[in-house]
Every structure is written in C-alpha cells, then in structure tokens.
N, C-alpha and C positions, 0 to 999 in steps of 0.2 A: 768407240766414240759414237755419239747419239749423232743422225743424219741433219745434218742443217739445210734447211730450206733456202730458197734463190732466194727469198726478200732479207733475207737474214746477210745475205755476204756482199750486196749491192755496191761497188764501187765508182765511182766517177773515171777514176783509171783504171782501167781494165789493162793495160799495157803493163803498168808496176805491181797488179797483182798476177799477172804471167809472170814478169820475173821475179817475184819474191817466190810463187807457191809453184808454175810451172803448168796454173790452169787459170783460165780467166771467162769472163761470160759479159756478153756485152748483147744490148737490145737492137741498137741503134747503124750499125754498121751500114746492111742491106738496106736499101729502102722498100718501103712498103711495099711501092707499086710493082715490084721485082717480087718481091716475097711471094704475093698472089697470082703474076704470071708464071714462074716456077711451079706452085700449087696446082695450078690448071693442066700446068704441064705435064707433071708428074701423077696427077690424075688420072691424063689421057693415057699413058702410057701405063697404066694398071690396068685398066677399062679394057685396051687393046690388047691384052697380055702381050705386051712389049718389054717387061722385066724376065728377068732370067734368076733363078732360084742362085742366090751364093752359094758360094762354097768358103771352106778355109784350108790352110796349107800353100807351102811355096806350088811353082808351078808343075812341079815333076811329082808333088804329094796330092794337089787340089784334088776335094773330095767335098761331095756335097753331104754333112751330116748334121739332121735334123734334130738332134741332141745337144748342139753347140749354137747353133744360131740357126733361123727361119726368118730371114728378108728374101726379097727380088729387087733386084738393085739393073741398074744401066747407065755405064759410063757415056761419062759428058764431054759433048769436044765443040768450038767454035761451028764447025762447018755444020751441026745439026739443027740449028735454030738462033732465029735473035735472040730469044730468051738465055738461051744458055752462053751465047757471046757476051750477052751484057753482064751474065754473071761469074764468068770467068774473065771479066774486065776490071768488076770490084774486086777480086778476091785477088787479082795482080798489084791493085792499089793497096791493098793490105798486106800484100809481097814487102813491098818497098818501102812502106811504114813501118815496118817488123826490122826491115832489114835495116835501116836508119836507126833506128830507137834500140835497139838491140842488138843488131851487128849478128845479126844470125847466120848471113853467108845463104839465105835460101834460093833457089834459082829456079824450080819450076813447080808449078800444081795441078795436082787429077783429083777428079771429084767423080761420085756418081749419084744418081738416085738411088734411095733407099723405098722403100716400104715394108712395112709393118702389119701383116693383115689377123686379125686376132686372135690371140694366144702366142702373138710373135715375140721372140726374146734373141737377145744374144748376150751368152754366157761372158763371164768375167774374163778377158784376157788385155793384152795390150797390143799397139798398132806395129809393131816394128821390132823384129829380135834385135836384142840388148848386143849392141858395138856396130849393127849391120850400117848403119846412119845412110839406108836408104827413105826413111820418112822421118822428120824432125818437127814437125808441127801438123797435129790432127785438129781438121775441124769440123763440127757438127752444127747447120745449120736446120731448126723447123720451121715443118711449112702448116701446120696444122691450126685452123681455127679452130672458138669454142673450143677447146680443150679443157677437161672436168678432171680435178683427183681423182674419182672413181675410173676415169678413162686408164690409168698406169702408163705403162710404155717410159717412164724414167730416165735418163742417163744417171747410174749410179757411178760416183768417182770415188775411189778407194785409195788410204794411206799405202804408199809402195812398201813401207818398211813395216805395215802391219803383216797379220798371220792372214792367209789365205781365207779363213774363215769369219775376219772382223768386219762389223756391218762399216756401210759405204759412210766417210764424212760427210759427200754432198749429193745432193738428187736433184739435178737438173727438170723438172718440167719441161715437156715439148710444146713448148707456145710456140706459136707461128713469129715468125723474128729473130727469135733468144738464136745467139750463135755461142758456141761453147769454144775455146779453142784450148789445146795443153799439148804435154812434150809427148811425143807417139811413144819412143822407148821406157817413158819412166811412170807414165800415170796409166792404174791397173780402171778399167770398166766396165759396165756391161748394161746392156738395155734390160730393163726390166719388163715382165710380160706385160702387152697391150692388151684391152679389152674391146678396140676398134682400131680401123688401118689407119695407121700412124706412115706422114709421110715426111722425109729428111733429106737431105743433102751431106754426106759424109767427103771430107775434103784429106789430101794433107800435101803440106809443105815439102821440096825434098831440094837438095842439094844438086849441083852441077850431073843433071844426068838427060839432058838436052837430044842429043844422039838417041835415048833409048825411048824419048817423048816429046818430038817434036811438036808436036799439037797444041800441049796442054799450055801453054804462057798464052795467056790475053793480053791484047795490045791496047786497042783503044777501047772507049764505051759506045755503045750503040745508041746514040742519040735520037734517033726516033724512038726507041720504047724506055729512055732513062726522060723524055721531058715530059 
C-alpha cells in the first residue's frame, strides 16, 4: 500500500480515529507556547550533552546498538523543570480524556526526550511485547520548526497484518506540534533517517503500575508558564 501523507487522513476526531484504526494524529493538543519552551529545552540538553545514547532490550538485555536505532534521549520527571511539569500536566489531561472517552483503564505516563542527530533512524519495531500490557498507548510529540521534505526523519506506521517487508501506510512528518498517538503493542514503526537533529518527545500510557513510577502522573498545570 502507497504511503499516505498527513494532509490526506486529517480528521476533526482524532479520538474516533484512535478507536477505529488504533493510531490517530492531532495538531492542536499541546499548546504552542509549550511546544517552543520544550524545543529550547531540549535543545539545551543536546548542546550540553545531557542525552544519553539509547539503547534497546529489556533491562537484563539493554544494549546500545547502532544498527537498530541512533537517538539520545533523557527521561522526564516534574521535579526537573516547569517546562516539563507543565507538560506532564497536559499529557495527564489527555490521561483522562482517554480514559472517559474510551475506557482505556490508563493510570500513569513516562516520556523522554528524543533527538535525532543526522543520519539518525530507528528501525521498524513496536513499543511493548505483545500480552506484556506494560505500555498501552504510545505517544510522539515534535518539536521541530521549518521542517522541509528533504529534511526526512518520518514516523513511518505500518499495517500489523502486513509482511515485514510492506512499505509503511502512513508517514508522519515531524512538524513541531503534530502529536502521533497509537496502541504500543499492536502498531509496527520506525523513524526514518534524518538529514538534520530532529527533536521529539516520545511518551506512553501504561496501566496501574504506580509503585514502580511514582513520579511520572502530573497533577496540576503550571500556571505561570501555561498564561
């Protein structure tokens, strides 16, 4: 199947195309002015080489291999900044929107910074082994302005019931705003290579596991840098 572009599947509900297909993309969620303090932020922490090369693998396998994926990423927690409190405050509101509108049962969310520094990719896989239902809803927020076709760096999304080898149905562009969200265990992905540092916000949803992450649920907004 031929890859359909974002202005092609544009939906006013993006909720009822989560639950029909399992992936949905919405512009509008974060607000601007969050988007661009995130951006700086995530900035400063590349600048600083304050990311940490990923890796993949449970925790007893983790291995960093540059074959599979090439980010620097750094997890997010309230106590490290306003910015990141105010955006793990929206993304709690979007907890509970989910949870109402779909009954999803989600109870907490971890996010980190991503970057993308050129020639950066990560290979086709998915968020969460299939029954583990420790992540139930992935999300990918950009923070990237001016962003060009020639620039790449993609979220390619692929039919699960296709062959390994079928090109992707949709290609996400990494505009600064566009949030992606889909079911961690069942939609296959993979970043396509960037020709400039492409930077993101990778999130997901998970189930009653409070005790093992207390930090990550945002409570209120941070009204000094949401007026």
């Amino acid at each position: 199947m031929q890859a359909v572009q974002l202005s092609d599947i544009a939906t006013p509900n993006w909720i009822a195309e989560l639950a029909a297909t399992g992936v949905a993309i919405t512009h509008s969620f974060i607000p601007p002015a969050l988007v661009s303090a995130l951006r700086v932020e995530a900035e400063a922490y590349h600048q600083d080489e304050r990311l940490a090369r990923a890796g993949v693998g449970r925790i007893g396998d983790h291995q960093v291999d540059l074959s599979i994926r090439r980010d620097k990423t750094r997890w997010m927690s309230r106590e490290q900044s306003e910015t990141q409190a105010w955006y793990l405050s929206e993304m709690e509101s979007l907890r509970l929107l989910l949870n109402r509108e779909l009954f999803l049962g989600l109870f907490s969310f971890e996010a980190h910074y991503a970057a993308y520094e050129k020639d950066g990719f990560y290979a086709r896989h998915l968020d969460a082994f299939r029954g583990a239902r420790n992540r139930i809803l992935s999300t990918v927020l950009y923070l990237n302005e001016d962003w060009d076709e020639a620039d790449g760096g993609e979220l390619a999304i692929f039919d699960e019931q296709a062959p390994d080898d079928a090109p992707p149905t949709l290609l996400v562009p990494p505009h600064a705003g566009t949030m992606t969200i889909f079911l961690s265990e069942d939609i296959p992905h993979e970043v396509l290579p960037t020709q400039k540092t492409r930077y993101s916000i990778a999130g997901w949803y998970r189930l009653n596991d409070r005790l093992g992450a207390p930090s990550l649920q945002a409570v209120t907004p941070v009204s000094n840098l949401a007026s």
